[in-house]
Chimera marker file (.cmm) of the C-alpha trace (Angstrom):
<marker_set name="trace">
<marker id="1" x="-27.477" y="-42.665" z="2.676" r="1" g="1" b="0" radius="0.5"/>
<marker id="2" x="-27.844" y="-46.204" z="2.076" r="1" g="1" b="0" radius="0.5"/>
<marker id="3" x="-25.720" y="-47.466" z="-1.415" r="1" g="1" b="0" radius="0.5"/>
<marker id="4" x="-28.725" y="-48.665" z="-3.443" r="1" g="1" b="0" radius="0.5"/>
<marker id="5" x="-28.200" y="-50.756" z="-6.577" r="1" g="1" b="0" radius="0.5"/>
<marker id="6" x="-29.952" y="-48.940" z="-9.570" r="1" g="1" b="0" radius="0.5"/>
<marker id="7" x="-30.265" y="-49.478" z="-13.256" r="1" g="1" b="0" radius="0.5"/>
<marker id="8" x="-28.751" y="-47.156" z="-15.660" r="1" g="1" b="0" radius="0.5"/>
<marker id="9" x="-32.342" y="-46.335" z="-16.662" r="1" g="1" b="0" radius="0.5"/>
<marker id="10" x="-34.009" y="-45.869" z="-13.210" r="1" g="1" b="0" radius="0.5"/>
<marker id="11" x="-30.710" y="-43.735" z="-12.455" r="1" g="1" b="0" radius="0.5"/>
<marker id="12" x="-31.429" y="-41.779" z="-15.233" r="1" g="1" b="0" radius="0.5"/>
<marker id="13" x="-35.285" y="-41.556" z="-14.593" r="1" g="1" b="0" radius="0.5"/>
<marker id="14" x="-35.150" y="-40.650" z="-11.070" r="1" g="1" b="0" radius="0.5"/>
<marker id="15" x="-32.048" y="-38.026" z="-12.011" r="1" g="1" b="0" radius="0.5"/>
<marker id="16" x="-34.516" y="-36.635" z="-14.477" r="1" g="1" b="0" radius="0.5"/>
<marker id="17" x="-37.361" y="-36.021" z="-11.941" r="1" g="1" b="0" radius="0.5"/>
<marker id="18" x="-34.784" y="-34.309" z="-9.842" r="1" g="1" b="0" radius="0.5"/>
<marker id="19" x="-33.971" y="-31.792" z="-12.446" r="1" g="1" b="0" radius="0.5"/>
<marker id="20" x="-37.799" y="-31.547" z="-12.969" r="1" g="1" b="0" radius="0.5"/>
<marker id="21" x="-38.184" y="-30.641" z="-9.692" r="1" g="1" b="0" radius="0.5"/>
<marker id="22" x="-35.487" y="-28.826" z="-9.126" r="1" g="1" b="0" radius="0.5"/>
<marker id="23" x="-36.670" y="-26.491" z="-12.130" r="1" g="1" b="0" radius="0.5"/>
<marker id="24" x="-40.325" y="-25.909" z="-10.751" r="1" g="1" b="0" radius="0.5"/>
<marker id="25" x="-38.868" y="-23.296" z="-8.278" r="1" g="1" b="0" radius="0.5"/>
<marker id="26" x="-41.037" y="-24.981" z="-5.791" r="1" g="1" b="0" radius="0.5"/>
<marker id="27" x="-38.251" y="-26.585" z="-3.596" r="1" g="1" b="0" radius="0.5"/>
<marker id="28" x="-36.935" y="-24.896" z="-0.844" r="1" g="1" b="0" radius="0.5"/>
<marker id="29" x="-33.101" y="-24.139" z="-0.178" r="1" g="1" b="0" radius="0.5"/>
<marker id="30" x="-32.871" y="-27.297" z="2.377" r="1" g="1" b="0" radius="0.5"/>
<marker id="31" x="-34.652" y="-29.478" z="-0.402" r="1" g="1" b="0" radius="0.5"/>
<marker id="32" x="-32.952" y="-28.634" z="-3.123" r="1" g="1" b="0" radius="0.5"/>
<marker id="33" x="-29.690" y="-29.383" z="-1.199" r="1" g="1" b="0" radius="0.5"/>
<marker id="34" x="-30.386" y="-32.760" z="-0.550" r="1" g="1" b="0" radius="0.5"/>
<marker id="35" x="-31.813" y="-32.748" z="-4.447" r="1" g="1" b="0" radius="0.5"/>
<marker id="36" x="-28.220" y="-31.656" z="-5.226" r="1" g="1" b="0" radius="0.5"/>
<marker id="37" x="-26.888" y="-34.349" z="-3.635" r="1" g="1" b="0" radius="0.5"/>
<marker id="38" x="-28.751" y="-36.794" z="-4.938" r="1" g="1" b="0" radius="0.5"/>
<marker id="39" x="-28.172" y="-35.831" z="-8.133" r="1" g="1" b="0" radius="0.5"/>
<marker id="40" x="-24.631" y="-36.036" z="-7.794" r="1" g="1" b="0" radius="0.5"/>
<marker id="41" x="-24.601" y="-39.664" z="-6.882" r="1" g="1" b="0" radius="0.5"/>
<marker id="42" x="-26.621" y="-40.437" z="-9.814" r="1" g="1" b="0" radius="0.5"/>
<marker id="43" x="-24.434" y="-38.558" z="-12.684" r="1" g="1" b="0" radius="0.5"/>
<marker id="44" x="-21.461" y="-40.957" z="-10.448" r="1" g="1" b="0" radius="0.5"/>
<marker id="45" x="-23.667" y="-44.027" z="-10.990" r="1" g="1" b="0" radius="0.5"/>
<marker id="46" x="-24.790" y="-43.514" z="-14.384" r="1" g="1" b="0" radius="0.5"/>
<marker id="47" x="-21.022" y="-42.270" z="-15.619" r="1" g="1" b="0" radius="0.5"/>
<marker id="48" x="-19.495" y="-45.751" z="-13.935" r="1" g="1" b="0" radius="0.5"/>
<marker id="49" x="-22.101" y="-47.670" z="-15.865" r="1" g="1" b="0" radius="0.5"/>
<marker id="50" x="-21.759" y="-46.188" z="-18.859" r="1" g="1" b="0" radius="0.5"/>
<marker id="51" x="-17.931" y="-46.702" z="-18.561" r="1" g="1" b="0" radius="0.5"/>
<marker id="52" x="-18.462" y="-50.147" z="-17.806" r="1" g="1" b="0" radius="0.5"/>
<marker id="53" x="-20.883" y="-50.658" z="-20.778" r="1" g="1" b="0" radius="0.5"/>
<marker id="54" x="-18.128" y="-48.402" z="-23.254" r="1" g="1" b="0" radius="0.5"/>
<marker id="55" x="-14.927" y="-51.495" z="-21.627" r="1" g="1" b="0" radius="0.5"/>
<marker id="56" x="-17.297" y="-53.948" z="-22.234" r="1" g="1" b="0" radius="0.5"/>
<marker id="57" x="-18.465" y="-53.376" z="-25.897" r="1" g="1" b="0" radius="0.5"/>
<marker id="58" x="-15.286" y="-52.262" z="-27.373" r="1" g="1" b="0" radius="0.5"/>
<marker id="59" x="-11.738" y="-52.353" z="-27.220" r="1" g="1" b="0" radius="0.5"/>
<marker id="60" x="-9.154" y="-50.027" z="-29.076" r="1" g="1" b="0" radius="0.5"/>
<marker id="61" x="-6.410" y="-52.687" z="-30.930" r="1" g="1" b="0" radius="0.5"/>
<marker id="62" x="-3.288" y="-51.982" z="-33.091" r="1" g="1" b="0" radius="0.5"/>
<marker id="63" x="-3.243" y="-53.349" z="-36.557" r="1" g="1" b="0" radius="0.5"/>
<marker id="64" x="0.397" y="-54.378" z="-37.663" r="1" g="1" b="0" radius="0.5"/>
<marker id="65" x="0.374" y="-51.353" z="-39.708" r="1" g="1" b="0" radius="0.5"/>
<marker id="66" x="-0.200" y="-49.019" z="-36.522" r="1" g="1" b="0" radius="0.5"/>
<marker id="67" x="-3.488" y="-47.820" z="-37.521" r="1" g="1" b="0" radius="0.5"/>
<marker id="68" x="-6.482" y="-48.173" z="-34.418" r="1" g="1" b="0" radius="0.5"/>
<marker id="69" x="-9.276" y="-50.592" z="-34.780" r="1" g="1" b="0" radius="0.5"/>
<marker id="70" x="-12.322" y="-51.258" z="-32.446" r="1" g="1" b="0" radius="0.5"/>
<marker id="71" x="-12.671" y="-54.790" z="-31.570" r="1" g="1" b="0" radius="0.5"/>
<marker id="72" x="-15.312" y="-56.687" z="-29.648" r="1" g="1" b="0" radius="0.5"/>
<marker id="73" x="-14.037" y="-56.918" z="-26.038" r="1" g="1" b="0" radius="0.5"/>
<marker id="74" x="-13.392" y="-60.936" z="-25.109" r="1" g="1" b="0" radius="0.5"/>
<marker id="75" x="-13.294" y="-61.450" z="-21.347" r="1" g="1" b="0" radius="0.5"/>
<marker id="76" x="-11.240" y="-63.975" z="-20.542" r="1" g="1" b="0" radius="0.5"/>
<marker id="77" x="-12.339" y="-67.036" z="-18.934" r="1" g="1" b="0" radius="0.5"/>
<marker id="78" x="-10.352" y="-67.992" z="-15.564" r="1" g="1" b="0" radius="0.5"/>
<marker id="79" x="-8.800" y="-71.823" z="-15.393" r="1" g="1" b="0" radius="0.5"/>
<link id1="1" id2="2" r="1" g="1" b="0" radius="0.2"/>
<link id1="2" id2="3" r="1" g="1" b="0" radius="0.2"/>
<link id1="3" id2="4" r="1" g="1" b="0" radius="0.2"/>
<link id1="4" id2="5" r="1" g="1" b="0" radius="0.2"/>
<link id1="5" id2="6" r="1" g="1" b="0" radius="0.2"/>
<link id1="6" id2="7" r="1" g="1" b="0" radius="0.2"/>
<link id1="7" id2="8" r="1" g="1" b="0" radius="0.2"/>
<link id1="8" id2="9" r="1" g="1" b="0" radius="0.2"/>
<link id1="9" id2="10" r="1" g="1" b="0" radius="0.2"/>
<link id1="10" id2="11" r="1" g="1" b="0" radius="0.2"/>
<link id1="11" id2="12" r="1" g="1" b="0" radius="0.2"/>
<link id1="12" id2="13" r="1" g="1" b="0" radius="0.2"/>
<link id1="13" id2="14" r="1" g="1" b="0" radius="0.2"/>
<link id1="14" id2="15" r="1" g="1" b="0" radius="0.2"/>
<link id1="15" id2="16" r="1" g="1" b="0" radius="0.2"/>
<link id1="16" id2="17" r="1" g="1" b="0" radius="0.2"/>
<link id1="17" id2="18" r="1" g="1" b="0" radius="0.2"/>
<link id1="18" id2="19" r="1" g="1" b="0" radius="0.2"/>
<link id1="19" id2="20" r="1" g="1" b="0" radius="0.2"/>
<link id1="20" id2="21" r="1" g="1" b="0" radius="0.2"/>
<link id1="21" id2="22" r="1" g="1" b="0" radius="0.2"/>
<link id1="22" id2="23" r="1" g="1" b="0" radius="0.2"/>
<link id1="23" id2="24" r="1" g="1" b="0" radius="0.2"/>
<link id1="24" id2="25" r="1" g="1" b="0" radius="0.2"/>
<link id1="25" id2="26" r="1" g="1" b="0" radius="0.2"/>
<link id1="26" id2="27" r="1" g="1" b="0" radius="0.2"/>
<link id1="27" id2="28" r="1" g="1" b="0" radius="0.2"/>
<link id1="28" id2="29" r="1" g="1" b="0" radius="0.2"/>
<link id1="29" id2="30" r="1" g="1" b="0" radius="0.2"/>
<link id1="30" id2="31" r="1" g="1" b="0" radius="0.2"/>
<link id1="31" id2="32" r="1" g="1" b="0" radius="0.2"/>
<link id1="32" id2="33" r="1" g="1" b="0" radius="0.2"/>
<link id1="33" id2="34" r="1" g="1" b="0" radius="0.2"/>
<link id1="34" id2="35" r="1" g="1" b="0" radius="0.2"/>
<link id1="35" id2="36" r="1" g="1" b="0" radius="0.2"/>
<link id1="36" id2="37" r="1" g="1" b="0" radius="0.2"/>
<link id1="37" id2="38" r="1" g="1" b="0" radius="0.2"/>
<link id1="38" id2="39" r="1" g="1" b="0" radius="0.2"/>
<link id1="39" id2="40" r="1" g="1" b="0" radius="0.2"/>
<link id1="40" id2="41" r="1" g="1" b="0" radius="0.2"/>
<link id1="41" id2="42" r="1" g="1" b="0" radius="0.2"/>
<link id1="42" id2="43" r="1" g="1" b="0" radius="0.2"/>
<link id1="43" id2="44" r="1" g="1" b="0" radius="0.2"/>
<link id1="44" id2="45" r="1" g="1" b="0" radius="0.2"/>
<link id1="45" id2="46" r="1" g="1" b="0" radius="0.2"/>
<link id1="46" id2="47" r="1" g="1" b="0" radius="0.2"/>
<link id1="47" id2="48" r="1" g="1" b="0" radius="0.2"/>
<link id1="48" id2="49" r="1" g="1" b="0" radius="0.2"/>
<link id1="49" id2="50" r="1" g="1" b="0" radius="0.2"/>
<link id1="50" id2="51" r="1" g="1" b="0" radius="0.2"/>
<link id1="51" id2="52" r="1" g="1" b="0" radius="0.2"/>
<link id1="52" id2="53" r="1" g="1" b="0" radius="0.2"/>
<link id1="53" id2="54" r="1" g="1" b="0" radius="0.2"/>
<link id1="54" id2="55" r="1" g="1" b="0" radius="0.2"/>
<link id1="55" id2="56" r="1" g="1" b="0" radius="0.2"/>
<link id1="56" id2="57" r="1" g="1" b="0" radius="0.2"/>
<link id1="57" id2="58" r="1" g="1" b="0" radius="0.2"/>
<link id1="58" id2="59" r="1" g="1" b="0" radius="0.2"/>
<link id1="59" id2="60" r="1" g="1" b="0" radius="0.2"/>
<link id1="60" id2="61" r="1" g="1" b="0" radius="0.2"/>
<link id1="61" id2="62" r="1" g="1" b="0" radius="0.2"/>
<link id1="62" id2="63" r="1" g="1" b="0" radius="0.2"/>
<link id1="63" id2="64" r="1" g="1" b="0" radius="0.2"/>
<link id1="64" id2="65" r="1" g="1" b="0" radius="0.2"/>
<link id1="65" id2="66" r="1" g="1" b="0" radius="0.2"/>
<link id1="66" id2="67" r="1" g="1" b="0" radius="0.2"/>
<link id1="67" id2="68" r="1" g="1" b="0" radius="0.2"/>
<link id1="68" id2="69" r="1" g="1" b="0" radius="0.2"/>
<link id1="69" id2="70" r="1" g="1" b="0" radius="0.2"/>
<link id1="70" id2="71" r="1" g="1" b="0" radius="0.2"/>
<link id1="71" id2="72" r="1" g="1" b="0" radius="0.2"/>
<link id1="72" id2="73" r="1" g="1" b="0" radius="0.2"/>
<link id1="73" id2="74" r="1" g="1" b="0" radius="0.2"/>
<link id1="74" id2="75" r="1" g="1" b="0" radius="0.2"/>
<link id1="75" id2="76" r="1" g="1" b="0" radius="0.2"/>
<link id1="76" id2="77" r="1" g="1" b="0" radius="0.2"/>
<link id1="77" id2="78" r="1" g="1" b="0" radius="0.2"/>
<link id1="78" id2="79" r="1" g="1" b="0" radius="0.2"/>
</marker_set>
């Protein structure tokens, strides 16, 4: 299957209509294989984004006095 670039949110619809489907018991064995498999890629799409998004927002940092604080995560800019 071809990679396709999705959206979290059209990931997340069309893994949603999957399930749907998947819980009409109107899909044969064959079908709900290749369901299966879809489904699979998206939870792996949606999980990377969602990793990305969690990197991106935040970022665990040490105070001097050891204790954990969430700061805003500051890509650096290449020279």
């Amino acid at each position: 299957m071809a990679k396709q670039e999705f959206s979290f949110e059209k990931a997340l619809e069309e893994l949603r209509s999957i399930v749907a489907a998947l819980e009409s018991a109107n899909v044969g064995l064959d079908d709900a294989l290749k369901y299966y498999e879809r489904g699979v890629e998206l939870v792996r799409l949606c999980n990377e984004r969602l990793n990305e998004a969690h990197v991106r927002v935040d970022m665990l940092h040490l105070n001097a006095d050891g204790t954990p604080s969430l700061q805003p995560f500051v890509e650096e800019q290449e020279v």
